[in-house]
N, CA, C and O atoms as CSV, one atom per row, in Angstrom:
chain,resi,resn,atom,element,x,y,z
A,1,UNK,N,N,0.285,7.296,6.288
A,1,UNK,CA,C,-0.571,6.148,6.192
A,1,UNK,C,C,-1.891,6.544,5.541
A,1,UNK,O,O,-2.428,5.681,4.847
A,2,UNK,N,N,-2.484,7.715,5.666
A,2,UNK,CA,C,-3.492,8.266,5.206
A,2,UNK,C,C,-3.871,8.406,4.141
A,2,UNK,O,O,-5.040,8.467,3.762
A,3,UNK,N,N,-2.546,8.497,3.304
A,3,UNK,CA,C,-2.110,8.882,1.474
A,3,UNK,C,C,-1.899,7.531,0.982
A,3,UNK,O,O,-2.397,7.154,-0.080
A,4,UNK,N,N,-1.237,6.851,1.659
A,4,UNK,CA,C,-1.958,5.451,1.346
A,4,UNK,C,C,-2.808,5.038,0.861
A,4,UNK,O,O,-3.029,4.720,-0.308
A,5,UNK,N,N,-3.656,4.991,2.192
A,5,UNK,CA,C,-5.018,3.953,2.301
A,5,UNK,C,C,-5.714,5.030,1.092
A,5,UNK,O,O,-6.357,4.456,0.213
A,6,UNK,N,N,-5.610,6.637,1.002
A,6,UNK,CA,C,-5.925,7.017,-0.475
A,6,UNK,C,C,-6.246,6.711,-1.483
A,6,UNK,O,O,-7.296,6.870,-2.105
A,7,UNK,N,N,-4.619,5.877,-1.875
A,7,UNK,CA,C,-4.394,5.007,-3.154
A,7,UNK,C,C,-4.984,4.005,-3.610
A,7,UNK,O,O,-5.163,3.619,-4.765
A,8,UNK,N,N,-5.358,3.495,-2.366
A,8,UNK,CA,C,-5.720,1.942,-2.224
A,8,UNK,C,C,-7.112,2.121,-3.048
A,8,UNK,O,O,-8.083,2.793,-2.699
A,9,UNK,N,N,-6.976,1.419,-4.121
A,9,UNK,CA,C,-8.514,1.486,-4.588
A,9,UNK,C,C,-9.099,0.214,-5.266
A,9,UNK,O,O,-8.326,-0.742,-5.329
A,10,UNK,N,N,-10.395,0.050,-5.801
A,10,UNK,CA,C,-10.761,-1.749,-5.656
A,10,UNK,C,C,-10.326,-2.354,-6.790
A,10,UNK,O,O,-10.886,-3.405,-7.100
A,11,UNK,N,N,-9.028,-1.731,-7.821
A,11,UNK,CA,C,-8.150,-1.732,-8.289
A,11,UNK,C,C,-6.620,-2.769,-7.787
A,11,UNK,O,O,-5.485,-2.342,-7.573
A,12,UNK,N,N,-7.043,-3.992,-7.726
A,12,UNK,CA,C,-5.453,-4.348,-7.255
A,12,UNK,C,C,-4.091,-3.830,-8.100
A,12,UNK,O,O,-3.817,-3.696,-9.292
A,13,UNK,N,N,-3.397,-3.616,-6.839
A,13,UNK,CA,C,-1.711,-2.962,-7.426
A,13,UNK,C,C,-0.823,-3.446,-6.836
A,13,UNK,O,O,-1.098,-3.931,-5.739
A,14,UNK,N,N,0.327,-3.497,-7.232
A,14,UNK,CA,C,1.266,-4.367,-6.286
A,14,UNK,C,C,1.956,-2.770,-5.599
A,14,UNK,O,O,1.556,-1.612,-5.717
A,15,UNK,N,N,3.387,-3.491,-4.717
A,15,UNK,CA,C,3.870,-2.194,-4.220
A,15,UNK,C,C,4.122,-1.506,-4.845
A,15,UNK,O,O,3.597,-0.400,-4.717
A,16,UNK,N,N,5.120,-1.748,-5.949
A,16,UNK,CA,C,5.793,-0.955,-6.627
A,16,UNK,C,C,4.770,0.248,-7.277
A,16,UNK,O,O,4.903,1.472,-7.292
A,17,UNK,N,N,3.766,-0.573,-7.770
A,17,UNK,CA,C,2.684,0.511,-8.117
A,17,UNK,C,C,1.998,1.403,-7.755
A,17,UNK,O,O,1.633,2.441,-8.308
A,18,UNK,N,N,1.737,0.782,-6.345
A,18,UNK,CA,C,1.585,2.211,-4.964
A,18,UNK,C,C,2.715,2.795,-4.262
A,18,UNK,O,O,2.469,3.343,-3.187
A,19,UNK,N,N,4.061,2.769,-4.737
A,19,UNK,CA,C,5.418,3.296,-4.274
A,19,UNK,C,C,5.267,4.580,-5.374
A,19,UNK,O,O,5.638,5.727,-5.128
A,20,UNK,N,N,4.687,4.168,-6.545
A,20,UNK,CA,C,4.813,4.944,-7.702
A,20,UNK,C,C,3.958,6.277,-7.564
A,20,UNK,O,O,4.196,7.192,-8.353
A,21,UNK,N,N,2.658,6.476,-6.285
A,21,UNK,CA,C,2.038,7.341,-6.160
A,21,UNK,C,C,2.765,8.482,-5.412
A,21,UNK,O,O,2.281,9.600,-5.241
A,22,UNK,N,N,3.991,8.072,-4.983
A,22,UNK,CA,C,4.521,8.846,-4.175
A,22,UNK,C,C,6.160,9.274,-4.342
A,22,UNK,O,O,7.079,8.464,-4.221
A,23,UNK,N,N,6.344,10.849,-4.672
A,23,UNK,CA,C,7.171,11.136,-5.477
A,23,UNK,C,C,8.272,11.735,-3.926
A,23,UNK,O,O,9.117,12.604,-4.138
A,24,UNK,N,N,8.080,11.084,-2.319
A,24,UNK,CA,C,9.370,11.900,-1.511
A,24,UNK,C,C,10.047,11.105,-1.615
A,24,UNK,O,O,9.645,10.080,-2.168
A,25,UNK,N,N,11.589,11.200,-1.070
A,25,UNK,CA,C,12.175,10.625,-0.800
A,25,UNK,C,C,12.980,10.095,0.474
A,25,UNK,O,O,12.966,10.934,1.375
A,26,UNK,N,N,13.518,9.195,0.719
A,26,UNK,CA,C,13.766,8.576,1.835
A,26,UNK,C,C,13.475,7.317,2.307
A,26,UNK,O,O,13.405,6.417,1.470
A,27,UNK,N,N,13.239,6.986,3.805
A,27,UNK,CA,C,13.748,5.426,3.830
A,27,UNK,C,C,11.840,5.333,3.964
A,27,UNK,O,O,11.467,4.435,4.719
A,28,UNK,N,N,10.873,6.048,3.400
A,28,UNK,CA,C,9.726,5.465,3.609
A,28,UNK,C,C,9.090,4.140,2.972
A,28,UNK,O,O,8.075,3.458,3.114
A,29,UNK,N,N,10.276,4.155,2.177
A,29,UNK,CA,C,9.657,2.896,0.935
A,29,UNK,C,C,10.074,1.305,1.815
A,29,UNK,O,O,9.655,0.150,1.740
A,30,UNK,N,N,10.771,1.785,2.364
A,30,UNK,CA,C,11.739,0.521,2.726
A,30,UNK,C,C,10.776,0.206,4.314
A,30,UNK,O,O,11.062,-0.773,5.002
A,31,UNK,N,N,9.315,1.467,4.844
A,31,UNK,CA,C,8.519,1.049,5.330
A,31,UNK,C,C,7.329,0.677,4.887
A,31,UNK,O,O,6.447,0.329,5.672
A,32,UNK,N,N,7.143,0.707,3.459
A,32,UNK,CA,C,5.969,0.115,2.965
A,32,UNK,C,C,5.195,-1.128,3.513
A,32,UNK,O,O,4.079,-1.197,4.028
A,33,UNK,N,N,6.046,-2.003,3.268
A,33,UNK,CA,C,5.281,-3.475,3.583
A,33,UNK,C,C,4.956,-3.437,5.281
A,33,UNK,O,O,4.358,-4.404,5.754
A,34,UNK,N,N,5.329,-2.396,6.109
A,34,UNK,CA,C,4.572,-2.542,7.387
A,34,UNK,C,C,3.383,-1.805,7.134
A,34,UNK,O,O,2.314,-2.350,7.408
A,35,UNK,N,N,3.389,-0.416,6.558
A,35,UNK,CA,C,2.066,0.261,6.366
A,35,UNK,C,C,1.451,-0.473,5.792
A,35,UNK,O,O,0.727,-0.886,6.698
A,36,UNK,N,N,1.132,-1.036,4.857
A,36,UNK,CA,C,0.336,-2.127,4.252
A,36,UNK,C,C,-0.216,-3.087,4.877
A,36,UNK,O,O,-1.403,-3.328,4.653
A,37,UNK,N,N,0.573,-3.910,5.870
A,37,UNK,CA,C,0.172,-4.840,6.955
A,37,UNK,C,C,-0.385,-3.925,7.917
A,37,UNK,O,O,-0.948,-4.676,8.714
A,38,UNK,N,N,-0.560,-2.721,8.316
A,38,UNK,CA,C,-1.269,-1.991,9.246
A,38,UNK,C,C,-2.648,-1.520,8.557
A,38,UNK,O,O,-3.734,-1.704,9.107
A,39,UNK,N,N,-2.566,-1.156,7.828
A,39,UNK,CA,C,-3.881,-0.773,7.025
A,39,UNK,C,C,-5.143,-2.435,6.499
A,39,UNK,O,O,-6.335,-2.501,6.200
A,40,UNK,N,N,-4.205,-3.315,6.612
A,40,UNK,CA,C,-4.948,-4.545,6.493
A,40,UNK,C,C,-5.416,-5.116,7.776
A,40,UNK,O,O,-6.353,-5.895,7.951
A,41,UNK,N,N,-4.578,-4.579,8.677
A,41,UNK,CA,C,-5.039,-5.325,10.176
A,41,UNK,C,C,-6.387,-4.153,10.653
A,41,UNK,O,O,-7.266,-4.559,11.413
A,42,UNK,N,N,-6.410,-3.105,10.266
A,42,UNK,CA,C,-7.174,-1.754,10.186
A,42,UNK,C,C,-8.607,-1.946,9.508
A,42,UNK,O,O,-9.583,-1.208,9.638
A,43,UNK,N,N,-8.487,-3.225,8.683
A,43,UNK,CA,C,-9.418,-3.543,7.154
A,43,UNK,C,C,-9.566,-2.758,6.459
A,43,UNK,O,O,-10.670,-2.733,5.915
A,44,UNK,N,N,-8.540,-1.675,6.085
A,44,UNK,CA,C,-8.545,-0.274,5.157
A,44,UNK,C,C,-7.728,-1.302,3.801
A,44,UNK,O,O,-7.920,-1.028,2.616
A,45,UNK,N,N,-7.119,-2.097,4.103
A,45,UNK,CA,C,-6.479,-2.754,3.149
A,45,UNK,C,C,-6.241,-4.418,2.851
A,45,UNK,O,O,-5.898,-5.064,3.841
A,46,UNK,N,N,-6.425,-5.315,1.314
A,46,UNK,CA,C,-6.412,-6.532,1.318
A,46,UNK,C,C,-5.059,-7.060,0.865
A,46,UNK,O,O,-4.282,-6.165,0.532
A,47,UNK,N,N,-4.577,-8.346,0.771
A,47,UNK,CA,C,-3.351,-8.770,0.015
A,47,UNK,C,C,-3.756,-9.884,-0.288
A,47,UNK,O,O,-3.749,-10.923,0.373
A,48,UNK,N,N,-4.262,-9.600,-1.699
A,48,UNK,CA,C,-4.074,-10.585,-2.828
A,48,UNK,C,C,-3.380,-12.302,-2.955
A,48,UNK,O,O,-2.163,-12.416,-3.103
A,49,UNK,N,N,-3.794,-12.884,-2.921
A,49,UNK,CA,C,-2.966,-14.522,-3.504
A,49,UNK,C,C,-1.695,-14.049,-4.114
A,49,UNK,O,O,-0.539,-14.240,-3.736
A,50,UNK,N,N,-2.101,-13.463,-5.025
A,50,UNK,CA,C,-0.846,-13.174,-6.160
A,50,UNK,C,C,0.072,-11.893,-5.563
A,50,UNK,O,O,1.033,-11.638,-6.288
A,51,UNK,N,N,-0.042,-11.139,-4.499
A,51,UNK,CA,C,0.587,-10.711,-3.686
A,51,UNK,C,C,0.596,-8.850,-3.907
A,51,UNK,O,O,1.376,-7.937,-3.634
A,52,UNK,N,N,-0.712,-8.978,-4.534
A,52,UNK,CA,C,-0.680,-7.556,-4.807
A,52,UNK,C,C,-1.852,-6.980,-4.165
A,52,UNK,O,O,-2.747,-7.815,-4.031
A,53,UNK,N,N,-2.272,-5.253,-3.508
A,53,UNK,CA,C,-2.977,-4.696,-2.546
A,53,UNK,C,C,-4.299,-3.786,-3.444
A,53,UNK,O,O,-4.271,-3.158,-4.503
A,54,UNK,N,N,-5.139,-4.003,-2.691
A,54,UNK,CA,C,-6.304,-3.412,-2.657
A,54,UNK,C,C,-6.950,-3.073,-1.526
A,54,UNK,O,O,-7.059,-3.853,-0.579
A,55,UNK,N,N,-7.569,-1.534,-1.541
A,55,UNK,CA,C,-8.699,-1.058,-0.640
A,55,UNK,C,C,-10.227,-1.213,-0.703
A,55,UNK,O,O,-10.934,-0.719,0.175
């Protein structure tokens, strides 16, 4: 979650674009959209109208 909120910058990106910062593999992607909703409930992170994230 840490490498995340990292990414997150005042730069909006959608997921795919912050999936793209991160080269492991496994089922972490398929937890994205909760880390994202945790880092926003956190206020480390926003979601966009158009449905894309910023820190």
């Amino acid at each position: 979650m840490a490498a995340l909120a990292a990414v997150l910058t005042a730069l909006p990106q959608s997921r795919d674009e912050l999936a793209n910062h991160f080269t492991g593999k496994g089922k972490w992607k398929s937890r994205l959209p909760e880390l994202l909703a945790t880092l926003a409930t956190l206020g480390r992170a926003r979601r966009l109208e158009d449905g894309r994230w910023m820190g």
